[in-house]
C-alpha positions as CSV (number, residue, x, y, z in Angstrom):
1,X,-62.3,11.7,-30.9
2,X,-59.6,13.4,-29.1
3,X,-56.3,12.8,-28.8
4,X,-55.7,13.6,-25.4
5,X,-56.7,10.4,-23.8
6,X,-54.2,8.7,-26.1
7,X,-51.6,11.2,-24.7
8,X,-52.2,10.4,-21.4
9,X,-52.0,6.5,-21.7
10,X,-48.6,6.9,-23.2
11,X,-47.2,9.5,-20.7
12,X,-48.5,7.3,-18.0
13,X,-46.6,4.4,-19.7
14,X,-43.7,6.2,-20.1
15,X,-43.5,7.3,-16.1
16,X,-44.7,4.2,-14.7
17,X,-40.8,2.2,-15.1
18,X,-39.9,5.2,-13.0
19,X,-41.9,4.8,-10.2
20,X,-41.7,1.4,-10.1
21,X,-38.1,1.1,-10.2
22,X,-37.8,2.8,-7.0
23,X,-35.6,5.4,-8.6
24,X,-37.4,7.8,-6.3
25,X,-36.7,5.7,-3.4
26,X,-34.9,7.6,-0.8
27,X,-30.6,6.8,-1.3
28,X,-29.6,4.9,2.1
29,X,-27.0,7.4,3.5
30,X,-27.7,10.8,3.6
31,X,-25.2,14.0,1.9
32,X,-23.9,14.2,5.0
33,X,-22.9,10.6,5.9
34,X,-21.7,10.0,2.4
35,X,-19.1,12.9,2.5
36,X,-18.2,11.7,5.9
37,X,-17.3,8.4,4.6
38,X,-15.6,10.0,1.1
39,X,-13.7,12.0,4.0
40,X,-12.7,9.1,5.6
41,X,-11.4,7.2,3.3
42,X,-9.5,10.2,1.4
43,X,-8.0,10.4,4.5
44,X,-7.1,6.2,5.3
45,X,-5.4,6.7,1.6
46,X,-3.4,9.5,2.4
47,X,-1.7,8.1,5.5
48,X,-1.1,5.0,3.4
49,X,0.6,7.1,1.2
50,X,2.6,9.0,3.1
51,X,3.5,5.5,4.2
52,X,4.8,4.2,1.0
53,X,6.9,7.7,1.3
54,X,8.5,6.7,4.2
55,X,9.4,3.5,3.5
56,X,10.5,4.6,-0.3
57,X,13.0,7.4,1.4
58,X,13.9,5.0,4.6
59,X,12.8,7.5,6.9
60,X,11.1,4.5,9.3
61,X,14.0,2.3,11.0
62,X,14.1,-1.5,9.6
63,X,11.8,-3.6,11.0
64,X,9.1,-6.1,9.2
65,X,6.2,-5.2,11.9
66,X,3.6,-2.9,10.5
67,X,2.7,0.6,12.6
68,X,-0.7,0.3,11.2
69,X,-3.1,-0.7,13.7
70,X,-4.9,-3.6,12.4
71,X,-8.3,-4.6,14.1
């Protein structure tokens, strides 16, 4: 008897939690929209920390209120 039938049952085993994990599903934002988002948020941290510079080396006049914009 051969033993190719044998190999195919357990390949077929093996790439069946594959498929049906939907690791080949399609990833919900696209390169391009991903790096957008990296971009902004790389950015949004870097204000914030030139921020914390600013108040560190009292370059901003004393006041409580906040110059971010909050929405």
């Amino acid at each position: 008897m051969s033993k190719l039938p044998k190999v195919l049952s357990l390949l077929a085993l093996a790439v069946l939690p594959v498929f049906a994990s939907g690791c080949l599903a399609p990833p919900a934002y696209t390169p391009l929209e991903r790096y957008q988002q990296i971009g902004r948020n790389w950015d949004y941290e870097g204000r914030q920390g030139v921020d914390d510079w600013d108040h560190v080396l009292l370059l901003r006049p004393a006041s409580r209120l906040t110059v971010w914009n909050v929405r």
